[in-house]
Every structure is written in C-alpha cells, then in structure tokens.
N, C-alpha and C positions, 0 to 999 in steps of 0.2 A: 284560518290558521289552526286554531285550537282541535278543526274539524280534520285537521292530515296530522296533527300531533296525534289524534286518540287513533288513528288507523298507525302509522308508525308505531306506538306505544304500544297495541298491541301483537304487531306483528312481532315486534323486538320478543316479546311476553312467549309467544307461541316459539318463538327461535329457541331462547331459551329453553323451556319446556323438552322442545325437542333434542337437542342437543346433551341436556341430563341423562334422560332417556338413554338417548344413545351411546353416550360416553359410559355408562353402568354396564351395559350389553358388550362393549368395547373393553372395557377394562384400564385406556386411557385417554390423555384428552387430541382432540384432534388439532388440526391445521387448516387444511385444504377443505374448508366448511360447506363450500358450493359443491365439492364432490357429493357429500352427501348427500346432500337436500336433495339431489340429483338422481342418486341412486335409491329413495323411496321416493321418486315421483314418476308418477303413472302416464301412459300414453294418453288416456282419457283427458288428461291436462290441457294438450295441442302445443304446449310451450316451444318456444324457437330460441337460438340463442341470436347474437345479433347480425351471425351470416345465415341464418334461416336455415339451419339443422336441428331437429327437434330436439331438445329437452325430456329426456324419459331414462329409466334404468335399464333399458337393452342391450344398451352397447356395454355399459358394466358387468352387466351379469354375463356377457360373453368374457371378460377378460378374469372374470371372478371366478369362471368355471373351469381355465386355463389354470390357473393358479391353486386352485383346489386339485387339481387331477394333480400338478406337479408335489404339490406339497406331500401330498398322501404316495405317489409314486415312491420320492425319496426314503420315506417311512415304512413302506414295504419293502422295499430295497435293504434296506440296515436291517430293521427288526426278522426278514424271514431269510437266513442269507442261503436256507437250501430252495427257498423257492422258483422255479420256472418260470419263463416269460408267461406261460397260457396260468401258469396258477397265479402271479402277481396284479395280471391284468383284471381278472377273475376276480379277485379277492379287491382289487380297488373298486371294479363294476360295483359290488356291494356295499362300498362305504358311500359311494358318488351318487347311489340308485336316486333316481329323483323319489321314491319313496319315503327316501333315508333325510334328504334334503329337503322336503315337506315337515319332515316330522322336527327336524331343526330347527326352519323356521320359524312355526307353529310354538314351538318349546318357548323360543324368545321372544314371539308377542309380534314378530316384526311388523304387520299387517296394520299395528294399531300408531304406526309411524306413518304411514304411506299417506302419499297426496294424490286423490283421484277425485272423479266427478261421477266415477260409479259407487253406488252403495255395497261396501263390505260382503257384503252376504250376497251378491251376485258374481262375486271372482269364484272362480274355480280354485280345484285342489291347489295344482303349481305355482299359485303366487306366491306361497310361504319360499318354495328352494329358488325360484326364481329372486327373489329382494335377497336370501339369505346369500346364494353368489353374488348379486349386484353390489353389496355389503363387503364383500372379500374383495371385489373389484377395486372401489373406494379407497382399503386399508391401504391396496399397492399401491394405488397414485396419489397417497398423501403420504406413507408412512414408509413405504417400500417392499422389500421381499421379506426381511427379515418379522418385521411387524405382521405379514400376512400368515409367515409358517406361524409364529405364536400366539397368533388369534386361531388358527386351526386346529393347534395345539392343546387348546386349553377349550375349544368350543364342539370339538368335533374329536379330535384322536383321545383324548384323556378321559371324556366320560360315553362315549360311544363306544369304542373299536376295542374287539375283544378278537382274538385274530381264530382262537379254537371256534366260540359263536358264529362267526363270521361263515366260518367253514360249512356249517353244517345251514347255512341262509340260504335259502330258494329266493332269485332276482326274478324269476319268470317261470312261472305253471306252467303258461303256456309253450315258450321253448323245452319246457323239460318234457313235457306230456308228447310233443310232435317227436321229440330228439327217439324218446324211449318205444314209439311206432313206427319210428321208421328201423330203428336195429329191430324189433321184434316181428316186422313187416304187418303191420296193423292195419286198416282201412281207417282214415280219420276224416270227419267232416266237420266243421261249426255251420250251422245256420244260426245265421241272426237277421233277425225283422225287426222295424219300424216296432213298439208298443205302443199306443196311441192309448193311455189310460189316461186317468183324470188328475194326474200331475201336472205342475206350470212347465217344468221342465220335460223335454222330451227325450223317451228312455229307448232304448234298445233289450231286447230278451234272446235269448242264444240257446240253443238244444246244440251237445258236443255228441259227434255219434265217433262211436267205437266197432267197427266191425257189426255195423249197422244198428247198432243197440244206443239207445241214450244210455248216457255214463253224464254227466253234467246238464243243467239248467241256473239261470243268470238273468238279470237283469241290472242294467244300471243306463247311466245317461251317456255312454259314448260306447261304440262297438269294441274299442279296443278294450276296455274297462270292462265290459260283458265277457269277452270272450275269457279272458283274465280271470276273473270270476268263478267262472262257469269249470274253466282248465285245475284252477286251485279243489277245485270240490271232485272231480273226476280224481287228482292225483293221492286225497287220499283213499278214493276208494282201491285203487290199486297201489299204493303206497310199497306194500311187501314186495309185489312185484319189481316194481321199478327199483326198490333196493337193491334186490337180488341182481 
C-alpha cells in the first residue's frame, strides 16, 4: 500500500507542477483538466481512451487551428475595414504561417510540458505551433469562444501583429521567386539531391537555376526546407528587381 501511495503521491506532485505551469502561460485557472493533459500528450504515448481511440493532441490542434484562423479573421476584419478579401487572407496567412506559430510556441516553453517517449531533441521544428494550436483547442472546450479570442489576444494579437510589419513579411521565397518568373518569363529549375554527409540526420542540398545560371544553393534536412532556403538567398539577390 505504502508502495501505490508514493506512485499516487507523486503523480498528484507532477499534476500539480504541471498545471502551475500551465495556468501562468494561461493567465487563468482551468476546469476541464483532462483536456489538457491531452493536448501536451504525444502520439509516442499509444494511449487509448476506454473506447480505444487514441489519446494524443491532434485532434486538438485541428480544432485550435480553426479557432485561431477565426479569431484573427474577425481581427482583420475590424482593425483593416479597407482591406480586400485577397489582402485579409494574405495578411492572416502571415500571422497563422506555421513559422509564426513555432516561434510562439517555442517563446512559451510549450515543449517542456509535453508527455512523450521520444527524446526532446529528436522532434522537429512543428511541435512548438502544433501544441501551441493544440493549446487554443483545449481553451475552447473547457472555457469557450470567448476565453479562446482572449488568450489570442493577449498571446498572439497584442505582442505580435503589427499590421504595417506584417505587410511588408515575405510567407514564402519560394512562391515569390516562381510568381516574379513567371510574369517576367524566366526559365526556373530547383535541383535537389540526397547529401549523404556525415550528419545523423539526413539533409537535402538544392542548386536554384535562373535562366540557366545558379542564383541559389541550400542545404537542410527536408526538400521543402532546402528549396525555401535556397529561393530566400536567390530573392535577395534580385531583390530590386522583384521590387520593381
């Protein structure tokens, strides 16, 4: 007995822990406590619930990523009232960029929450915006809509979103670098190959041709990530151009 009190006692210890934590990141105290735990736990887990559907924050970070897109829609809506549908869209793509939602999560630690059976340091970029939605998921099915616009509010519109900055934010090199060859009728290629260097991780390297000229070179651990790389370093070298 003494031997399920101390495993009790201190799961109780680590709930709590966790939940401090959390409720500081939050700004209040929660309800619906199993949401949570739910939305920083990792596939790596296998957990089931008692009709043998998994336990893990996916299906949150789907409904957390709905709720962020509205939140922010309604926000660009009031705050820009001359703005366009293609510029509104635009301009929320930039606040939503999973880039933007990395660097979010990442700000708030979320990662040092999470329950997996992978080691830290073997997740990818995405786990930060991935928990950070999963996280907004949680606020709505414990606390509602209103709870959710004011954690957005305060975590994401009020020390992020700057709507002149915003404007002049590049989401993608590489759609801008393709967009501005094809009005200027350009011949474009990426090659990218396997690199088989002496990293544990395996990388990808990218040569960007320009009307047959290298203009970019890149490396990193995914093609998409290379190419991306590779488009940002080509676009300032023609920078003027593409302004123009």
């Amino acid at each position: 007995m003494n031997f399920v009190r101390k495993i009790l006692k201190s799961r109780s210890e680590k709930d709590g822990a966790f939940f401090a934590e959390l409720e500081d990141i939050l700004g209040f105290k929660t309800k619906r406590k199993k949401i949570y735990k739910k939305a920083f736990t990792h596939r790596s887990m296998n957990k089931k619930d008692a009709k043998g559907n998994s336990v893990n924050y996916e299906r949150l970070e789907f409904l957390g990523d709905a709720m962020l897109s509205s939140v922010i829609s309604a926000y660009l809506f009031t705050e820009v009232p001359s703005g366009n549908e293609g510029y509104l869209t635009k301009m929320r793509s930039k606040i939503v960029s999973r880039e933007h939602l990395n660097e979010l999560g990442r700000d708030l630690k979320l990662i040092d929450l999470v329950q997996s059976r992978i080691p830290k340091d073997n997740f990818g970029e995405n786990i930060h915006g991935n928990l950070f939605e999963a996280l907004i998921g949680a606020i709505f099915l414990d606390k509602g809509y209103k709870y959710c616009e004011r954690f957005i509010h305060y975590r994401v519109i009020s020390p992020y979103v700057d709507i002149e900055r915003l404007e002049g934010k590049v989401i993608s090199y590489k759609s801008l670098l393709i967009e501005w060859c094809q009005k200027e009728k350009k011949n474009f290629k990426y090659d990218v190959y396997e690199d088989t260097g002496n990293d544990e991780l395996k990388h990808f390297a990218v040569k960007l041709f320009i009307d047959n000229r290298v203009v970019g070179k890149a490396r990193a651990t995914s093609k998409k990530k290379a190419e991306e790389k590779a488009s940002k370093r080509a676009y300032f070298a023609f920078q003027k151009q593409i302004s123009t």
